[in-house]
N, C-alpha and C positions, 0 to 999 in steps of 0.2 A: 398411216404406215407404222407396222411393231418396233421395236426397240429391237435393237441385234443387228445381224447382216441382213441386206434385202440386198440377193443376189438379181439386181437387172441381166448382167451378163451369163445368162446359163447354157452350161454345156452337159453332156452325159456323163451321170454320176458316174465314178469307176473309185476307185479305194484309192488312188492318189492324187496328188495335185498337178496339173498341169500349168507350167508359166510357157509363155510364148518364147523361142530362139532367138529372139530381135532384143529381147528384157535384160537374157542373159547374156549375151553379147554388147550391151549397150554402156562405156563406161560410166556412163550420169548414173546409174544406179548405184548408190553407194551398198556398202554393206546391209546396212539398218533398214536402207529402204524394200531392197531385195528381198531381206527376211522378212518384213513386215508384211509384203506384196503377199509373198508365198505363204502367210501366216493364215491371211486373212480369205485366199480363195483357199485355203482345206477345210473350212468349214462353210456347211449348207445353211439355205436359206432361214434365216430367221431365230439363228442361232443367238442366245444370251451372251453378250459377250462383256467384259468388266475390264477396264484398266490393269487390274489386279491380276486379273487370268493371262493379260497377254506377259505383263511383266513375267509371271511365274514361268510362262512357256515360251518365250523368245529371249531370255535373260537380257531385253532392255529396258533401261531409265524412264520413266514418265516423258525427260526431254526431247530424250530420242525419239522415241515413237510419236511425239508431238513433230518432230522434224522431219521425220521420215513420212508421217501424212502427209506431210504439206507440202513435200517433193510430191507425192504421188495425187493430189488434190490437182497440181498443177498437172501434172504431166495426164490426166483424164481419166484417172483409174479409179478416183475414189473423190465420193463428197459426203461430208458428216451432216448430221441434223437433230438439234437436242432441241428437245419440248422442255416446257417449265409444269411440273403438277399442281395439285388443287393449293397446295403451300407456298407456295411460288418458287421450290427449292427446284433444281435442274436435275433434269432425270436425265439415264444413261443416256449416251450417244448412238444412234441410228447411224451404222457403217452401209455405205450403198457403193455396193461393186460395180462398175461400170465395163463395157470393151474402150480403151482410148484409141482403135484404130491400129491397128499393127502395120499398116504399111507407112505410116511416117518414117521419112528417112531419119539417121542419126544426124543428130548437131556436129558441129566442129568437126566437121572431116578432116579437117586441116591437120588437127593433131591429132584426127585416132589413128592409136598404133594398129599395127599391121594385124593383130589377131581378138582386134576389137571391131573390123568392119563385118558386116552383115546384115543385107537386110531382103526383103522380098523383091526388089529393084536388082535384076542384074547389073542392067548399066550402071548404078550408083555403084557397084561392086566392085567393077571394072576399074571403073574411073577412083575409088579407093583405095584398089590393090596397085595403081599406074601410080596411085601419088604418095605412096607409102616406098613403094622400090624407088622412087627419086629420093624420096629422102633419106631411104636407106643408105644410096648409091653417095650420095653428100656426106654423109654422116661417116663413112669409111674411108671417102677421099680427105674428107675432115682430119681422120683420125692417124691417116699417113703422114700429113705435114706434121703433126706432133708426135709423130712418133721418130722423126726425123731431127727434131729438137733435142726430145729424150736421148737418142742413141751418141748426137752430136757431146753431152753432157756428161753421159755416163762413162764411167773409168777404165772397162773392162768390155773389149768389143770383141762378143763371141756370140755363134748362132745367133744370125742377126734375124733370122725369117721367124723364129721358137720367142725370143725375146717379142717378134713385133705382134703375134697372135695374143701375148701375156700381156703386152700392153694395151692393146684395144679390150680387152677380159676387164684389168684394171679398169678402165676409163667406165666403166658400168658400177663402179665401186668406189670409186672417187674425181674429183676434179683433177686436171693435168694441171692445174697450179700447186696443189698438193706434192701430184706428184715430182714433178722438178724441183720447187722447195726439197722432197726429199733426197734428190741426186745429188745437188748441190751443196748439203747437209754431209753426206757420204764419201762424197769427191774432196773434200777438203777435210774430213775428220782424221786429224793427225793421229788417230790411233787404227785407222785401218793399215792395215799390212796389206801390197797390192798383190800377195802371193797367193794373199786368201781372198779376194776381193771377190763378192756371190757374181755368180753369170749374172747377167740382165734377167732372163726369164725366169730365174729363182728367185730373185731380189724383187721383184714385178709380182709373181704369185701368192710370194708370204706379206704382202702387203707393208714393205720393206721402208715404206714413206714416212711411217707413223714410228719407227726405231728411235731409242733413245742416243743421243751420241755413243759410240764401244768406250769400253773400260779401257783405261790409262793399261799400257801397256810398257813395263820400264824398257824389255829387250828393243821394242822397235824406236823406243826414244832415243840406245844408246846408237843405236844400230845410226839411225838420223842422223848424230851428233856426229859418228866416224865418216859419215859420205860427205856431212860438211865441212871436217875437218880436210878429207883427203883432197875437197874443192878448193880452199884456200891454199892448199900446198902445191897443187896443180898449178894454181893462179901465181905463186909463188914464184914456181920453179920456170914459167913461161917468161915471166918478168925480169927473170934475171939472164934467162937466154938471150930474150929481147937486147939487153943493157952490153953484153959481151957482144955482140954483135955489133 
């Protein structure tokens, strides 16, 4: 057999490359390997191919493309074959395209997301699409009890329905122990003024968890010191009613 591609797997020449909907659908396929796939069926049988050339035309690493065969070696698609010549020095690699079978279902149903299942198996679709809406449906009841913690934390309870859409938005963007770290943070920062204190859903969309403590603010310190003072005078003035009595 020549050195180059030895297309086993052949289909009708046409001017583009054809990957199967089960490939592109499939998350095991990493980046690298995807590109390598689709690299390697656009060229015809018997073609010269060189490490060199693929690097220049796939802009991957020698490692990668070592890595990404060897996903694709496993997965049925490809097997290499290098001869030694008259010198005993190792001649190019013999790339042999294989079909690996298109109707193998995907691995790890369990965790493919919802717009990663597909495959020639309706039923396996069914049964994908049935166990993705469970999870979906847990993951939103999930996302109610902590939004119920959130709301109980935060300082300023308004549009409670706006805030609870901005919080499940958030939770795609960070951990809920971030975020309550961050209410918590906000709720006790003695330089918030509670006049100005952001709605939840505002404070939730600009991603309000990662805020530095506010700037020292003298007016709301004096402002503080006078509600304290007027407290003691309260407490004062009760004490001595109490004592006349």
């Amino acid at each position: 057999m020549s050195t180059g591609i030895n297309r086993i797997y052949k289909s009708e020449s046409t001017q583009f490359t054809t990957v199967p909907n089960w490939v592109v659908r499939d998350p095991n396929y990493s980046p690298n390997a995807f590109r390598l796939l689709a690299y390697l069926l656009s060229h015809s049988d018997g073609y010269e191919l060189t490490y060199g050339q693929i690097e220049r035309q796939t802009t991957l690493g020698r490692y990668a493309i070592n890595q990404a065969a060897k996903f694709l070696i496993e997965e049925g698609w490809l097997e290499w074959e290098q001869e030694k010549g008259a010198n005993g020095q190792w001649l190019a690699k013999t790339w042999i395209l294989k079909d690996p079978n298109s109707t193998v279902p995907l691995r790890n149903e369990s965790t493919t997301e919802s717009f990663h299942y597909g495959t020639v198996n309706g039923h396996i679709e069914n049964n994908l699409l049935e166990k993705n809406t469970n999870k979906r449906n847990t993951l939103l009841e999930d996302a109610h009890l902590l939004f119920k913690e959130f709301w109980k934390e935060y300082p300023r309870k308004l549009d409670k329905g706006k805030a609870e859409r901005a919080f499940k938005s958030a939770l795609t963007r960070t951990s809920f122990e971030d975020i309550i770290a961050g209410v918590i943070r906000y709720t006790n920062d003695p330089n918030r003024n509670p006049e100005f204190t952001k709605y939840p859903a505002t404070w939730l969309n600009a991603d309000s968890w990662d805020n530095d403590p506010l700037p020292y603010d003298p007016r709301l310190a004096k402002e503080t010191e006078a509600q304290e003072n007027k407290r003691k005078l309260d407490e004062y003035m009760k004490q001595q009613t109490e004592m006349g009595n």
